[in-house]
Backbone as CSV, one residue per row, in Angstrom:
resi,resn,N_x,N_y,N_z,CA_x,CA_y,CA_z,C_x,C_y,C_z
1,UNK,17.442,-8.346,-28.890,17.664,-9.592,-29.624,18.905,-10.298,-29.073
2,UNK,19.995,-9.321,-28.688,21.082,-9.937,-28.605,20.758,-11.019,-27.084
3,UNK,20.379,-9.875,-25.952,19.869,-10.100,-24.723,19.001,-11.888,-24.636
4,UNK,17.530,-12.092,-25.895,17.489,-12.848,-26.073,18.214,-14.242,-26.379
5,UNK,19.132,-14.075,-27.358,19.639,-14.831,-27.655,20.683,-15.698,-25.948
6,UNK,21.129,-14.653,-25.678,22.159,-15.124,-24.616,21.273,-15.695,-23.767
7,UNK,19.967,-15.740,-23.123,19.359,-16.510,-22.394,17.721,-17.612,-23.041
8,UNK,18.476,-17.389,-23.970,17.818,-18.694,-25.030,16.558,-18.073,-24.818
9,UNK,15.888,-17.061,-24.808,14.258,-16.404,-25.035,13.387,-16.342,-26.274
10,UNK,12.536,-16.726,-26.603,11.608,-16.428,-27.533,10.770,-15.476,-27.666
11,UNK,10.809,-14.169,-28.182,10.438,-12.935,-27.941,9.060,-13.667,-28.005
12,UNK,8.382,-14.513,-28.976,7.043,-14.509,-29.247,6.168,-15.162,-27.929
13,UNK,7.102,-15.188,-27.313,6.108,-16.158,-25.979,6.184,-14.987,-24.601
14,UNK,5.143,-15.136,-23.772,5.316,-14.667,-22.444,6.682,-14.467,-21.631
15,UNK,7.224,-13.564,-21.464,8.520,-14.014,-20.416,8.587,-13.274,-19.116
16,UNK,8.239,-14.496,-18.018,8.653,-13.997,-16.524,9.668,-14.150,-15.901
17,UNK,9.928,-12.658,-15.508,10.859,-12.833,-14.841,10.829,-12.596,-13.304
18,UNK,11.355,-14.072,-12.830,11.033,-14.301,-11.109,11.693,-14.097,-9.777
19,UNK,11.780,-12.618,-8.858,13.002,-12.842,-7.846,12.205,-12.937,-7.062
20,UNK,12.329,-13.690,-6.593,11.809,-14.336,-4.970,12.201,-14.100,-3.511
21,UNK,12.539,-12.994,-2.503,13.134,-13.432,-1.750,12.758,-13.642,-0.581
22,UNK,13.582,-14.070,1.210,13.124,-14.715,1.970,12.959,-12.845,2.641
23,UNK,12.118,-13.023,3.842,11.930,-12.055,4.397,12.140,-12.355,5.988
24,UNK,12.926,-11.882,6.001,13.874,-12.516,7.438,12.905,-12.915,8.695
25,UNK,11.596,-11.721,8.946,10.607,-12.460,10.170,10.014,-13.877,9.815
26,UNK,10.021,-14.098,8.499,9.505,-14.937,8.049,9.932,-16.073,7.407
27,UNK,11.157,-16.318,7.899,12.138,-17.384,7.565,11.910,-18.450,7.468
28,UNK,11.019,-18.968,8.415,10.760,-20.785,8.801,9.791,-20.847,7.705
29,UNK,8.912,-19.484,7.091,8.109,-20.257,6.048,8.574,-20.092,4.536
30,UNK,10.045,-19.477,4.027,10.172,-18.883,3.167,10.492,-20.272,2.034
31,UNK,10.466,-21.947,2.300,10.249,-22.605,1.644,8.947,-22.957,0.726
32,UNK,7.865,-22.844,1.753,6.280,-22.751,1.182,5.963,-21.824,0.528
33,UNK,6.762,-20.422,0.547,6.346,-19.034,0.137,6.702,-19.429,-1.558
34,UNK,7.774,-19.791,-1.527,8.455,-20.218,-2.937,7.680,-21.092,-3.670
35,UNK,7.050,-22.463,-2.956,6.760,-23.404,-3.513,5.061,-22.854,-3.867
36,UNK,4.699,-21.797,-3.156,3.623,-21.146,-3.806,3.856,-20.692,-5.111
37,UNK,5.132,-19.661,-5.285,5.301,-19.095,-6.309,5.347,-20.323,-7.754
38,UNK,5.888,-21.227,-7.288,6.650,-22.236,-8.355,5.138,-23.217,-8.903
39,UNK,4.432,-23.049,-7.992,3.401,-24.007,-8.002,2.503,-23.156,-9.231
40,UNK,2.440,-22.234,-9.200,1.466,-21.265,-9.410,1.912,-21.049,-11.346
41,UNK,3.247,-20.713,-11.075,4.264,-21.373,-12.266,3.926,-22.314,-13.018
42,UNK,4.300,-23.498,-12.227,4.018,-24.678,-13.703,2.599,-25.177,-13.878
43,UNK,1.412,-24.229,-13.030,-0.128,-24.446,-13.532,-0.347,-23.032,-14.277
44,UNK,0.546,-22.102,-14.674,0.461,-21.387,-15.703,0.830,-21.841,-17.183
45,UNK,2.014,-22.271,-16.635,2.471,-23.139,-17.841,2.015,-24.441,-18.425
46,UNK,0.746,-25.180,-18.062,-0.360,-26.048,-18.265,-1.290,-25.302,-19.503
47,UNK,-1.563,-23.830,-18.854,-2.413,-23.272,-19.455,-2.113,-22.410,-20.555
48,UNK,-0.525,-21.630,-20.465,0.108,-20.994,-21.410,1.344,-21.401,-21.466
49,UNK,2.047,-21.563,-22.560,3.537,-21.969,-23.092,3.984,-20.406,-22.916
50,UNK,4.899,-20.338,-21.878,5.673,-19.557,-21.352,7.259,-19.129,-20.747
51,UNK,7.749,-18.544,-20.889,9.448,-18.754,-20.440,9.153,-17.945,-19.175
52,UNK,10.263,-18.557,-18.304,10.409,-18.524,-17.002,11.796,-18.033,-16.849
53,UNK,12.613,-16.529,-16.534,13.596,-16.620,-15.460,13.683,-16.160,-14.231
54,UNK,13.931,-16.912,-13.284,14.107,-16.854,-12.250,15.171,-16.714,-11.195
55,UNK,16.091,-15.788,-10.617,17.046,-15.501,-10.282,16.915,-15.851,-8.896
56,UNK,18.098,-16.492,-8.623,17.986,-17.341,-6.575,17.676,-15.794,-5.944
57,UNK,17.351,-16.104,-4.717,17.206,-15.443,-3.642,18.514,-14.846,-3.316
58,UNK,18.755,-14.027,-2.267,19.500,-13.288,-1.563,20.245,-14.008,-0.781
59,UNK,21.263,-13.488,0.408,21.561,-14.558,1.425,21.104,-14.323,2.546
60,UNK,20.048,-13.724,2.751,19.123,-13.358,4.173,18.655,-14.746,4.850
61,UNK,18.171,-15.230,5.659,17.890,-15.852,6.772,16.753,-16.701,5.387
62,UNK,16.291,-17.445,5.429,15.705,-18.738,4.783,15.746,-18.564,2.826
63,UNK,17.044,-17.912,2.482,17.300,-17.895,1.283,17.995,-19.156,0.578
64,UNK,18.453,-20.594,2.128,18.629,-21.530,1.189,17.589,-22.831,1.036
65,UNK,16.677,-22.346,2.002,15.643,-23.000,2.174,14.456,-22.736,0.817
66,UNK,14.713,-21.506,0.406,14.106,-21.221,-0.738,15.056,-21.982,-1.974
67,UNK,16.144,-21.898,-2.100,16.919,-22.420,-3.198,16.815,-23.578,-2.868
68,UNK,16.944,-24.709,-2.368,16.339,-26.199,-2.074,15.363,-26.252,-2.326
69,UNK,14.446,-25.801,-2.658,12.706,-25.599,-2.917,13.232,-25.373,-4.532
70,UNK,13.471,-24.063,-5.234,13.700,-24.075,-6.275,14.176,-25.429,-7.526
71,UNK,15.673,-25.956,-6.490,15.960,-26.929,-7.554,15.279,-28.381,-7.420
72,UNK,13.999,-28.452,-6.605,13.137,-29.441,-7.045,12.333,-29.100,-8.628
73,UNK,12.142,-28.040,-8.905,11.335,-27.823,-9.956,12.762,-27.428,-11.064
74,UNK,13.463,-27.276,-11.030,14.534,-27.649,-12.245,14.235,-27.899,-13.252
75,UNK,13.702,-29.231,-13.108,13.528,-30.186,-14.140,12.508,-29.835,-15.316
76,UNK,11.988,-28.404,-14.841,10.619,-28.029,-15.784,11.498,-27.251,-17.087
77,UNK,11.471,-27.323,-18.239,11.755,-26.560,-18.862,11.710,-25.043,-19.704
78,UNK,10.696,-24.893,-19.007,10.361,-23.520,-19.235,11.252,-22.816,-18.164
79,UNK,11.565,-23.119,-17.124,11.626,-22.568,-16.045,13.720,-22.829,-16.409
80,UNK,14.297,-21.180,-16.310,15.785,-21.200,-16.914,15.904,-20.238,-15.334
81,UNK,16.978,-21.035,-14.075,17.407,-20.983,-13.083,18.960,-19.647,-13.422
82,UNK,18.778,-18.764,-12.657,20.093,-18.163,-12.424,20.617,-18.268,-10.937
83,UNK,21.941,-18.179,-10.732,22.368,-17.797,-9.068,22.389,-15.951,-9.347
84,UNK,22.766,-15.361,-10.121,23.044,-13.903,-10.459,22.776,-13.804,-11.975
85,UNK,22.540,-12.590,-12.130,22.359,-11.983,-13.389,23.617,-10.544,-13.769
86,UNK,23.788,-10.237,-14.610,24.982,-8.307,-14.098,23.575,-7.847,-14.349
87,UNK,23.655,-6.660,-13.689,22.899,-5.366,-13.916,22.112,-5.483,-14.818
88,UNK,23.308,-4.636,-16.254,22.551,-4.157,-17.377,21.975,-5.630,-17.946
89,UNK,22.153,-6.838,-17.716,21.807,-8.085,-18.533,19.988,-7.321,-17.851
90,UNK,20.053,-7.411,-16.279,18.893,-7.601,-15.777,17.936,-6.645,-16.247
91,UNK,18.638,-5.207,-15.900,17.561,-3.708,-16.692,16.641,-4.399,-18.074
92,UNK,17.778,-4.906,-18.894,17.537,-5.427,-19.823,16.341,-6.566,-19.837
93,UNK,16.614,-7.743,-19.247,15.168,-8.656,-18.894,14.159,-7.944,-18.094
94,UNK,14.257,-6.540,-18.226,13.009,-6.200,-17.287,12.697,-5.576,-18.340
95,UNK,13.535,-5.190,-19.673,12.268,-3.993,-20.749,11.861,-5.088,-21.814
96,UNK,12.210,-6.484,-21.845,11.533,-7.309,-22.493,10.659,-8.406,-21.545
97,UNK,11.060,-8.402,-20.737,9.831,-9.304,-19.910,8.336,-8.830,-20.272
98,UNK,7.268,-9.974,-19.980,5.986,-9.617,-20.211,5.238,-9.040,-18.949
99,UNK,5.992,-9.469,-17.775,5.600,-9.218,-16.548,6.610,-9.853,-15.052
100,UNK,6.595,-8.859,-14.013,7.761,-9.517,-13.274,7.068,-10.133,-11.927
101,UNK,7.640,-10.775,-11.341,6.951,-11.879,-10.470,7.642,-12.262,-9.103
102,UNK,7.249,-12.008,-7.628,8.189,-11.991,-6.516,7.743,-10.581,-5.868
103,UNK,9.267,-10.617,-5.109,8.994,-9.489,-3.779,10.317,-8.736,-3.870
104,UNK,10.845,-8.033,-5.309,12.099,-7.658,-5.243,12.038,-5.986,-5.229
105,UNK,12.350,-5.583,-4.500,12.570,-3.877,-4.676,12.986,-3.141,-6.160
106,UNK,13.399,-4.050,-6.859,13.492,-3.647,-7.783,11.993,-3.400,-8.819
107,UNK,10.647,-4.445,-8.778,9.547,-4.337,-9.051,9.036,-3.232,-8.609
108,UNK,9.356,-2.369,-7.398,8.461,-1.450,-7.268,9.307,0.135,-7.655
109,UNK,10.255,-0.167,-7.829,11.027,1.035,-7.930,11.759,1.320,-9.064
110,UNK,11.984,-0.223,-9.419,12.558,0.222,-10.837,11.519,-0.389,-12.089
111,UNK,10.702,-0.965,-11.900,9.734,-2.022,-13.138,9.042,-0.675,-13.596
112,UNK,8.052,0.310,-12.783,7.877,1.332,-13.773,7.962,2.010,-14.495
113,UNK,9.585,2.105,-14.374,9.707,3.059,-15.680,10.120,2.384,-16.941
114,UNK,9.754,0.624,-16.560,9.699,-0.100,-17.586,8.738,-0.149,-18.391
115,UNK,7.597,0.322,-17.708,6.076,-0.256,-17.810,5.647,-1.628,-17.908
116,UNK,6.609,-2.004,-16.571,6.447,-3.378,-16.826,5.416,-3.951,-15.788
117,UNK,4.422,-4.683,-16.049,3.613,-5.179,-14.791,3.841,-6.362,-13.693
118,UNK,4.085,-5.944,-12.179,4.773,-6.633,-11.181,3.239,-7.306,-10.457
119,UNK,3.743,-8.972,-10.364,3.229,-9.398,-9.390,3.830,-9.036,-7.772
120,UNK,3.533,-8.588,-6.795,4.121,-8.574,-6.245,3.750,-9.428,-4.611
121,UNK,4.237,-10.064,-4.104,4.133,-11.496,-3.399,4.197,-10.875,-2.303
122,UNK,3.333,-11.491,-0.808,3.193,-11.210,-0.009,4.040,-9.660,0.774
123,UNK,4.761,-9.571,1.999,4.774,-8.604,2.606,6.006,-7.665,2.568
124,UNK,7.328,-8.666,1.955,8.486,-7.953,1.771,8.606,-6.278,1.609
125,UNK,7.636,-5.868,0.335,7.506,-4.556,0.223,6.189,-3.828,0.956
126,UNK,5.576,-4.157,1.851,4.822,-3.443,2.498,5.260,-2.042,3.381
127,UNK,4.567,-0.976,2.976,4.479,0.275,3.543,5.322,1.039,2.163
128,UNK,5.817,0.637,1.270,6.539,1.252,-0.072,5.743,1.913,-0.633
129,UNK,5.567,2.794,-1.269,4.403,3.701,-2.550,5.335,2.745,-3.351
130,UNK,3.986,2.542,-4.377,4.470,1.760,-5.843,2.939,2.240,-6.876
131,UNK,3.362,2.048,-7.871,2.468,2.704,-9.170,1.456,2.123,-9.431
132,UNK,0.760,2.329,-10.419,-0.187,0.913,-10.652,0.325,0.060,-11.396
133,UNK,1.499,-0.321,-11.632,1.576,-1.269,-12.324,1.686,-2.865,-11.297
134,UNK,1.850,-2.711,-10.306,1.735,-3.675,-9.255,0.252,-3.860,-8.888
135,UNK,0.294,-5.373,-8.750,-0.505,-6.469,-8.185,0.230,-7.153,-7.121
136,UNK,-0.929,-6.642,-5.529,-0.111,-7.132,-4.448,-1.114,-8.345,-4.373
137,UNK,-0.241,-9.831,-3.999,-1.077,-10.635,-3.415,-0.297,-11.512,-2.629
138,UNK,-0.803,-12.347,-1.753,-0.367,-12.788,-0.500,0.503,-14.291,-1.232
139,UNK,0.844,-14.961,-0.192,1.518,-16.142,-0.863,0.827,-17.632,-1.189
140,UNK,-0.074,-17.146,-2.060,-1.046,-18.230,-2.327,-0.860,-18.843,-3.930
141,UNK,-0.688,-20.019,-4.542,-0.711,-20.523,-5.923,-2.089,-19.971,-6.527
142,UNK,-3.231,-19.829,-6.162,-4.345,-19.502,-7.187,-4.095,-17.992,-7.379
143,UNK,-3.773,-17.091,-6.204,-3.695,-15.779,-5.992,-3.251,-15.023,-6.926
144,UNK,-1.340,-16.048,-6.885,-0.707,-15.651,-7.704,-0.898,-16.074,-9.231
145,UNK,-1.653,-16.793,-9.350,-1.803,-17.795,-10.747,-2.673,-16.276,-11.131
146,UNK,-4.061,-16.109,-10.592,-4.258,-15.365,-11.257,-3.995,-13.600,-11.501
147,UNK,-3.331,-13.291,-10.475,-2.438,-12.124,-10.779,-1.552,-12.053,-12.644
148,UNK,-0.899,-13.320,-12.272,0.050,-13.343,-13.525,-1.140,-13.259,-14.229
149,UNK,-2.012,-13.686,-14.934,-2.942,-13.863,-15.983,-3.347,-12.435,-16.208
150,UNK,-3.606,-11.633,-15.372,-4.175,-10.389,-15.113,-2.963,-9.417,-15.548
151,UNK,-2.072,-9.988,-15.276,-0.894,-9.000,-15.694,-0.605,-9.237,-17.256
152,UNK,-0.790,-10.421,-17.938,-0.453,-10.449,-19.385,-1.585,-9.965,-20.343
153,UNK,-2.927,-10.521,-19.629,-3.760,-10.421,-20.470,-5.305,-9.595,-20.025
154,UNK,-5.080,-8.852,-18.947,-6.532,-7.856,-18.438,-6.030,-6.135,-19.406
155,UNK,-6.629,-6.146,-20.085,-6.806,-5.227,-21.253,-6.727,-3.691,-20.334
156,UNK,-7.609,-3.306,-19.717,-7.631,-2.534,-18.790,-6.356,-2.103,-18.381
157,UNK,-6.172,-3.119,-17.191,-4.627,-3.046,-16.320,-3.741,-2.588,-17.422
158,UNK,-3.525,-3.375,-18.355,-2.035,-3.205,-19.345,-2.299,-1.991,-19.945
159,UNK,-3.219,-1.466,-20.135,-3.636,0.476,-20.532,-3.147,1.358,-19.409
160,UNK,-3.433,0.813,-17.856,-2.558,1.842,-16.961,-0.823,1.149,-16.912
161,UNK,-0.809,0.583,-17.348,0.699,-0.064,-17.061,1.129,0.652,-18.055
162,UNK,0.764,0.906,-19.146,1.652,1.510,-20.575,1.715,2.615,-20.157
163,UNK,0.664,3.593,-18.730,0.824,5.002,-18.970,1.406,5.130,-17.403
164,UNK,1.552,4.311,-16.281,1.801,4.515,-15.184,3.055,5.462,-15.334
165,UNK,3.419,5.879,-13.958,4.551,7.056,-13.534,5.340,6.170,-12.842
166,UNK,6.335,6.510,-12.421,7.306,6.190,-11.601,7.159,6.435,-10.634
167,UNK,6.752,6.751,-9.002,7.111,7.252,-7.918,7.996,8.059,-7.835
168,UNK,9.361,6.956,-7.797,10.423,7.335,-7.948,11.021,8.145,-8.736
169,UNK,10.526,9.093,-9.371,11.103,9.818,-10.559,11.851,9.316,-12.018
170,UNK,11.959,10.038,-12.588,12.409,9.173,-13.984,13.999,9.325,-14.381
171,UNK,14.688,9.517,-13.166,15.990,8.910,-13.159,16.900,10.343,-14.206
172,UNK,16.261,11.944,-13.734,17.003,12.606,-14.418,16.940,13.560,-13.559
173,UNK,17.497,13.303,-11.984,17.431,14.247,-10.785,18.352,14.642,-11.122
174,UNK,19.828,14.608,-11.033,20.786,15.228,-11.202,21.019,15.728,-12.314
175,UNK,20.455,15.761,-13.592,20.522,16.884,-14.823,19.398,17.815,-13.858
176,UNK,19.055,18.249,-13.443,17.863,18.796,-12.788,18.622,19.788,-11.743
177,UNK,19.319,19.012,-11.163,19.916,19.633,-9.997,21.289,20.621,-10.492
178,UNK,21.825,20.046,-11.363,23.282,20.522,-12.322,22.756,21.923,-12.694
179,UNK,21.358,21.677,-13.268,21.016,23.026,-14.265,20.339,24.429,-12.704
180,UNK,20.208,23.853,-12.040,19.862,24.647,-10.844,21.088,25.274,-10.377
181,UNK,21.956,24.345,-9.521,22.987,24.912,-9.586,23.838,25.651,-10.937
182,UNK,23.966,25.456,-11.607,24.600,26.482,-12.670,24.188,27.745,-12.807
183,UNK,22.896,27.427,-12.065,22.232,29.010,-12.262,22.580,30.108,-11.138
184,UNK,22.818,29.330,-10.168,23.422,29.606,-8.514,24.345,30.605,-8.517
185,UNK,24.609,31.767,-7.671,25.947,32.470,-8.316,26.514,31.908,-6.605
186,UNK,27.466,31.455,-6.504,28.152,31.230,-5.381,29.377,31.841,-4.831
187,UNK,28.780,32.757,-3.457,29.552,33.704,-3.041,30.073,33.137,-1.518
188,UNK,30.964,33.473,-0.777,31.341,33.407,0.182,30.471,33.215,1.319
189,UNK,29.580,34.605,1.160,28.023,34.790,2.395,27.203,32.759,1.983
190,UNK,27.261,33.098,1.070,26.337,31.498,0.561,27.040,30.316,1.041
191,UNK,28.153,30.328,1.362,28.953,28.982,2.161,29.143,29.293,3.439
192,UNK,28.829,30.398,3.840,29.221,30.669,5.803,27.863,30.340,6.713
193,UNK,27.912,29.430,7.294,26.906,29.123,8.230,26.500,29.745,9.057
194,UNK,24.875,30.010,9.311,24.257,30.828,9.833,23.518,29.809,11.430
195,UNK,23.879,30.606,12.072,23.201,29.716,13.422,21.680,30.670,13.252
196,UNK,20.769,29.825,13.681,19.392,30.067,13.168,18.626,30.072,14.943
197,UNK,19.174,29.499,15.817,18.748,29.043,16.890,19.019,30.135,18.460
């Protein structure tokens, strides 16, 4: 609630949250890549009354070419622009978001153990394991239009999204590792290096 309040959210409506970024081979097109995403955006928001945040790009190679693209669509009001977010604000817009949207490493590695469902935009994360809660699609406005739709409202999908796994584990390696070692009795022979070769 509090989280809400500070970025003016309406729990009762859809909320995406959008990182976009440029992918350095792909620099000269990372304006169109955006204006896919954005496009795709305010013909969602035609069809559903929805909140939009969207956090700028990175500073990689066509990240201001993407932010010049961004503040043409400004003017939409659904759509609430950040340059940065802190951390915990963000963890936070990811366990109330309805679904996350872009090419951010954080969608594939950290959105699951949100159970949160990621659009995820052309090639940035290609060759990554990611869960099912991701939808990969290329950088197209219908693609992505209907990904998002599929992510709020395909009955199915949102049944494996509530039960997906993490890849990545569930972020309690080192209680894991602590209780291993404690069990360890550590002797002298156990720290002297053995040439094996």
């Amino acid at each position: 609630v509090e989280l809400s309040k500070k970025y003016d959210l309406d729990l009762s409506k859809p909320i995406l949250l959008v990182v976009q970024h440029p992918v350095v081979t792909e620099a000269d097109e990372a304006a169109y890549q955006i204006k896919e995403t954005l496009d795709a955006l305010v013909e969602l928001n035609r069809q559903i009354n929805h909140q939009t945040i969207l956090i700028y790009p990175n500073a990689d190679a066509g990240g201001r070419r993407m932010i010049k693209m961004i503040k043409k669509y400004r003017k939409y009001p659904f759509l609430k622009c950040f340059k940065s977010i802190p951390f915990n604000d963000y963890l936070g817009l990811m366990s109330i978001a309805s679904v996350m949207v872009g090419n951010s490493s954080s969608g594939i590695i950290e959105a699951p153990s949100f159970h949160l469902p990621v659009v995820n935009i052309g090639t940035r994360q290609a060759g990554r394991e990611r869960s099912v809660n991701v939808i990969d699609v290329g950088y197209n406005k219908e693609e992505i239009l209907r990904a998002i739709k599929k992510a709020l409202y395909d009955k199915k999908f949102l049944m494996k999204v509530r039960r997906c796994k993490n890849p990545y584990g569930d972020g309690k390696a080192a209680q894991r590792i602590v209780k291993v070692l404690a069990k360890i009795k550590i002797t002298p022979s156990l720290l002297q290096k053995r040439i094996v070769y």
